[in-house]
C-alpha positions in Angstrom: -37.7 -19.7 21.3 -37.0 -16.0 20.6 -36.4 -13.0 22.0 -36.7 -8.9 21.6 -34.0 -7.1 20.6 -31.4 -6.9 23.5 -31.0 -3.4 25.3 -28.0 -1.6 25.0 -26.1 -1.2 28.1 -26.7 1.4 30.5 -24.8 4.9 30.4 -21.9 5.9 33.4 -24.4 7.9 34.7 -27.0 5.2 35.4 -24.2 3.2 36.2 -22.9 6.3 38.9 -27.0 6.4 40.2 -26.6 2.5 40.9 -23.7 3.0 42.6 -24.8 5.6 44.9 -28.3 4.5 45.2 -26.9 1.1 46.2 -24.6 2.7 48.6 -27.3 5.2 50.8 -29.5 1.9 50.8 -27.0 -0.3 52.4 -25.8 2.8 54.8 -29.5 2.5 55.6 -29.4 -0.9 56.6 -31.9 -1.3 54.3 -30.9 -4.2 51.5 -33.3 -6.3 50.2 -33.5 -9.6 52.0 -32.4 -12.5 49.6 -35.2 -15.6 49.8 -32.9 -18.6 49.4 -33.9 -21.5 46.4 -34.4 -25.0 48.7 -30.5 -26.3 49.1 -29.8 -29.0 46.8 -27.5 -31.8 47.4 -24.3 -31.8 46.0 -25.5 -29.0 43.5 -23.7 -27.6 40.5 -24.1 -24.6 38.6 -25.6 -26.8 35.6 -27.9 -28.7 37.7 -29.1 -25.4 39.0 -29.4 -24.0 35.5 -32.2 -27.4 35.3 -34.0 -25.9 38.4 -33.8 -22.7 37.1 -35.3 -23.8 33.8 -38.2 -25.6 35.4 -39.3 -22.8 37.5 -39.6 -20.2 34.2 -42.9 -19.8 33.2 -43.8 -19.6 29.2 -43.6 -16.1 28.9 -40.2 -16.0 30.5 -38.5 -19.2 28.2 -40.3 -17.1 25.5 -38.0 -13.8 26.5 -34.7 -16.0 27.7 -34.4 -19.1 26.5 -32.9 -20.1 22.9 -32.5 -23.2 20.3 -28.9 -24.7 20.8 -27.7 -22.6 17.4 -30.4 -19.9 17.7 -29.3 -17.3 15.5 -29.8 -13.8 16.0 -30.3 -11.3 13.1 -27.7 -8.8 14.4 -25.2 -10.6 16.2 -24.9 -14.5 14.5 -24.6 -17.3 16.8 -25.9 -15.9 20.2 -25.0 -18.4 22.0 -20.7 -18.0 21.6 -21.3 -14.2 21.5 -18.7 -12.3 23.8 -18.3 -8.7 24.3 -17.1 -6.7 27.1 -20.4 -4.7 27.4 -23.4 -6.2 26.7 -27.2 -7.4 27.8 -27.6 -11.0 25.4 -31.2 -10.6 26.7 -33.3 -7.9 27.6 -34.7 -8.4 31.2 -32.3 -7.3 33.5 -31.6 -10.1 36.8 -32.4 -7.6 39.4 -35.5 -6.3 38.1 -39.3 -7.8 38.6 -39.0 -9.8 35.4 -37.8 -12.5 37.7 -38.9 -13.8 41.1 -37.0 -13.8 44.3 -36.2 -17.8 43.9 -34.9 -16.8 40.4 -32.8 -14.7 41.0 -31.3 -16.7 44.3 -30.8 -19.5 42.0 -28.8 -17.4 38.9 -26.9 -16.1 42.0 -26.0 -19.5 42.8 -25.1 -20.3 39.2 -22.8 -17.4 39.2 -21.4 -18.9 42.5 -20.7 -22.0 41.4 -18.9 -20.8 37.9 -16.3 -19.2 40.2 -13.4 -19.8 42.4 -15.0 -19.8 46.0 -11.5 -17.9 47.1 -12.6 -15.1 44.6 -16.1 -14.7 44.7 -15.1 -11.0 47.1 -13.6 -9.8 44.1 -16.0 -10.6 41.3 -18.4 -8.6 43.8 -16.2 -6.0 44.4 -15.7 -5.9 40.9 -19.5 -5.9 40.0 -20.2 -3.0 43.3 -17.5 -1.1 41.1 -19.1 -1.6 37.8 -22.4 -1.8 37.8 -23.6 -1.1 41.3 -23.9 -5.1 42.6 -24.6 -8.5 41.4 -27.5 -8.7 39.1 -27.3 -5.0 38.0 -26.8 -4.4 34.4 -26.7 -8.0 33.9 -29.1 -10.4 32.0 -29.3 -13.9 31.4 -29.7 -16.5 28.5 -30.2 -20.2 28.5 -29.9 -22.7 24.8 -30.9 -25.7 24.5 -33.2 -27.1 27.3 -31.2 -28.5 30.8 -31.2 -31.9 31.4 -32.2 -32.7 27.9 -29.2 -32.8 25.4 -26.7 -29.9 24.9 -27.4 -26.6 26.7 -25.6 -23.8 28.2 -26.3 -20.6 30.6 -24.7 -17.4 29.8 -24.5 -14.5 32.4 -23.5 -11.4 30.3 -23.3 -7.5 31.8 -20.2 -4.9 32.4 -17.4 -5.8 32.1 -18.3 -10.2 32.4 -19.3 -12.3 29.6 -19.4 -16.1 32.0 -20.9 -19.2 30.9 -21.5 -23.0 32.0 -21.9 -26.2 29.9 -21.6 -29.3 31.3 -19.3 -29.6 28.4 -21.9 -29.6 26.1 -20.1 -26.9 24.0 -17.0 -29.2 22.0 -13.6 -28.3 22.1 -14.1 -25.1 24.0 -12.9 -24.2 27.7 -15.3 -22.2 30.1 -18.2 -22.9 27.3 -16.8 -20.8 24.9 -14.9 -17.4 24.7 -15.2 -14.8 28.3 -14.6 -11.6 29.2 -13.6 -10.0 32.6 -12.4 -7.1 33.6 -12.8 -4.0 35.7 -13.0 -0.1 36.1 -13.0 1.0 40.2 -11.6 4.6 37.8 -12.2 4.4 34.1 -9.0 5.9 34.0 -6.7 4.0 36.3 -2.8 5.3 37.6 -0.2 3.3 36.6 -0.5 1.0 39.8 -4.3 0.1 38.7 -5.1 0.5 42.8 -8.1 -1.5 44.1 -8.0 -3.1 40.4 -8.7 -6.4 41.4 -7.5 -8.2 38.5 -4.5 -6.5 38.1 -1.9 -8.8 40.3 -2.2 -11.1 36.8 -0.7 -8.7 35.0 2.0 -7.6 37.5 3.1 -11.6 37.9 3.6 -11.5 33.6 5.3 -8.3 34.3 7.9 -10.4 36.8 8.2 -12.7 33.1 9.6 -9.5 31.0 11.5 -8.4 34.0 13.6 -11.6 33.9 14.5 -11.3 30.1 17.4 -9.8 28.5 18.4 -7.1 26.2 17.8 -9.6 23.1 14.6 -11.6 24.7 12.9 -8.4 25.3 13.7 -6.8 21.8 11.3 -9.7 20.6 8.6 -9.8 23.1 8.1 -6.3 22.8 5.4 -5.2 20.1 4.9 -1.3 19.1 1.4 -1.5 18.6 -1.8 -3.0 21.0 -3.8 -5.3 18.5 -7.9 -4.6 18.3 -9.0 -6.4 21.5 -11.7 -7.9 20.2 -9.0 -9.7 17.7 -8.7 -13.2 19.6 -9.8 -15.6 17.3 -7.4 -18.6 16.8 -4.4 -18.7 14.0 -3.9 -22.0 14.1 -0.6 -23.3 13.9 0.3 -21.5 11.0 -0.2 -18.1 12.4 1.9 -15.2 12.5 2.3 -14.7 16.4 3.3 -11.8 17.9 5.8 -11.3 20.4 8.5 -14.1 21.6 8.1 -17.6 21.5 8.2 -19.2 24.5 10.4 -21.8 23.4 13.1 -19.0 23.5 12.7 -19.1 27.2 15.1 -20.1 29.9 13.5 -23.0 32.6 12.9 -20.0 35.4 11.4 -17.5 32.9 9.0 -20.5 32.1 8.5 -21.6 35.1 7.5 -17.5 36.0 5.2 -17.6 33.0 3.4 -21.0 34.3 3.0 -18.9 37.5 1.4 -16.5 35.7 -0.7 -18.7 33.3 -1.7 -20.3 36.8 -2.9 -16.4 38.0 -5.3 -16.4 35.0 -7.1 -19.2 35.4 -7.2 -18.7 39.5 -10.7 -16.9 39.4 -13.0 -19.7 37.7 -13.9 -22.9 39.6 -11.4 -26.1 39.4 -13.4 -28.1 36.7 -13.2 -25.3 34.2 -9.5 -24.6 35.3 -8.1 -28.3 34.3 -10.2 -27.8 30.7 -8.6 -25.0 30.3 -4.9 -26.0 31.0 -6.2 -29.5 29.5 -6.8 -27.3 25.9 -3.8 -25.8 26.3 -1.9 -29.5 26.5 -3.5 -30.7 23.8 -1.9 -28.2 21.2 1.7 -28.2 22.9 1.3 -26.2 25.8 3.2 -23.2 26.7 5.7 -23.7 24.9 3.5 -23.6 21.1 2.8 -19.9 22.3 3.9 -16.7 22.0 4.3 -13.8 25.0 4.2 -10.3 23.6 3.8 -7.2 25.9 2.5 -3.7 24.0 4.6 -0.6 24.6 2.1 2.0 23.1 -0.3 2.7 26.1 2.0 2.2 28.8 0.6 3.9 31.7 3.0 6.1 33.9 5.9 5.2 30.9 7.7 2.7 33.3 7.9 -0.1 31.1 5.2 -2.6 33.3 3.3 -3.0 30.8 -0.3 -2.5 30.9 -1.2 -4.4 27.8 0.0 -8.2 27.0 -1.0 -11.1 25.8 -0.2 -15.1 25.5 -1.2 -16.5 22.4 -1.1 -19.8 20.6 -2.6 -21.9 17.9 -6.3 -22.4 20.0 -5.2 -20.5 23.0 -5.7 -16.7 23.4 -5.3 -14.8 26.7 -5.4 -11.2 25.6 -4.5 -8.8 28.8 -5.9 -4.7 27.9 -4.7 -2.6 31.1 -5.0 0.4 30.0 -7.0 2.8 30.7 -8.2 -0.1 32.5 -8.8 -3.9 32.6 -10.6 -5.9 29.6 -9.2 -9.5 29.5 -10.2 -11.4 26.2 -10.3 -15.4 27.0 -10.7 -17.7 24.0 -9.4 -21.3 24.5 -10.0 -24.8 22.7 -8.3 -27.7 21.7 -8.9 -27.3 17.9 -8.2 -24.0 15.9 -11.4 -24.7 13.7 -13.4 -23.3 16.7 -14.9 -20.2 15.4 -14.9 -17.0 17.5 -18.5 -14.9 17.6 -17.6 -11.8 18.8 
């Protein structure tokens, strides 16, 4: 199974068009009416990736569907590709490439990958960014459901999301994610109507509570490459503070915080994640750093940070506004594609 070259994303001012567009049609009380997929008992978003699969005709599998390593010429594995902006297929979701059941049932999917209690802001976050759910966005599916390993990906602005039915090893949420989020592409120092930025305000309640000394360690001059989260192992040279330096409430703030990262993704692929984490020594075999170039406003709550460890990388980018890096396993030999 192949696939044309993917398209590269869409510039701000289709994304501004969207946005508006989107806008005078909904004023209009004019939105398309969604056709609902047949409800299926005690569904999952992996068993809906199955229905999804069997409802794709030949020429669709041909333009969307993948081998469980396909490579791609340009971009390696396809399959553990992450990037912050990017179509891993061609056919956009909203367009006609797919049918009205189709597209209810990658909506569903994308439902079912994320926290019930936060599915308002991922939408708020895609009206923001791309003009709405489906918009900008494109799918992929490897391997074949119900048959062996296989995966769905949902890629687009700002969201790189996947689900497994742990058929990827090692990794959490199937492999490395992005989120993030631009309501201004240059955000004020409070990030206002940023809807991920209350993670970054409870780590900021972490360096509040350190001292003189603590914070002379976990602050680091210079924001590291984004992009630059694959795993060190347990030999690597971690920036920042180790969390082992610590007192019990500072901990106990950062596992508050740790517990606002993985908030937004449904339960099952929150206890992998914090399971990953266990498995090389939790918390405490990382590092916190928080990046003083880029500081928005210059009033030390810092826009860029990150909590690192030998598989476990949760790299924060606030300014000018939200990217969040995820790359989590329980074995450093997991190799990042990104």
């Amino acid at each position: 199974m192949k696939t044309r070259p993917a398209r590269q994303p869409h510039s701000a001012s289709r994304r501004n068009f969207l946005r508006a567009s989107t806008a005078a049609v909904a004023a209009a009380g004019c939105l398309p009416r969604v056709i609902s997929a047949a409800p299926l008992a005690e569904s999952t978003p992996e068993s809906l990736t199955k229905v999804l699969f069997d409802t794709l005709t030949e020429k669709q599998r041909a333009a969307m569907c993948f081998d469980w390593n396909y490579m791609d010429p340009k971009r390696g594995l396809l399959r553990t590709r992450v990037a912050n902006n990017w179509m891993i297929t061609e056919e956009e979701i909203r367009g006609e490439f797919y049918t009205d059941e189709q597209r209810d049932l990658v909506r569903k999917i994308f439902e079912g990958i994320v926290s019930p209690e936060w599915l308002v802001n991922f939408d708020q976050q895609l009206e923001d960014d791309c003009g709405g759910f489906g918009h900008e966005q494109s799918i992929a599916i490897f391997g074949k459901p119900g048959d062996g390993n296989f995966e769905f990906v949902l890629t687009g602005r700002h969201m790189t999301l996947r689900c497994d039915g742990n058929s990827a090893e090692h990794v959490a949420f199937g492999g490395p994610i992005f989120y993030g989020h631009a309501p201004n592409d240059t955000e004020q120092p409070d990030h206002r109507g940023n809807v991920f930025w209350y993670q970054a305000k409870e780590a900021n309640k972490v360096y509040a509570m350190l001292d003189g000394k603590q914070r002379s360690a976990a602050e680091v001059a210079k924001t590291p490459r984004e992009q630059s989260v694959a795993f060190q192992g347990r030999g690597g040279e971690f920036s920042g503070i180790p969390v082992t330096d610590l007192s019990g409430d500072q901990k106990s703030q950062l596992q508050k915080t740790l517990m606002t990262l993985v908030e937004p993704f449904r339960k099952s692929d929150r206890e992998e994640a914090l399971k990953c984490l266990d498995s090389q020594g939790g918390l405490d075999a990382c590092h916190l750093s928080f990046f003083t170039d880029n500081d928005l406003g210059k009033d030390k709550v810092w826009d860029n940070w990150r909590i690192e460890g030998p598989s476990f990388v949760w790299h924060y980018r606030g300014a000018p506004h939200v990217h969040v890096w995820v790359n989590l396993a329980d074995s450093s030999e997991v190799k990042l594609n990104a």
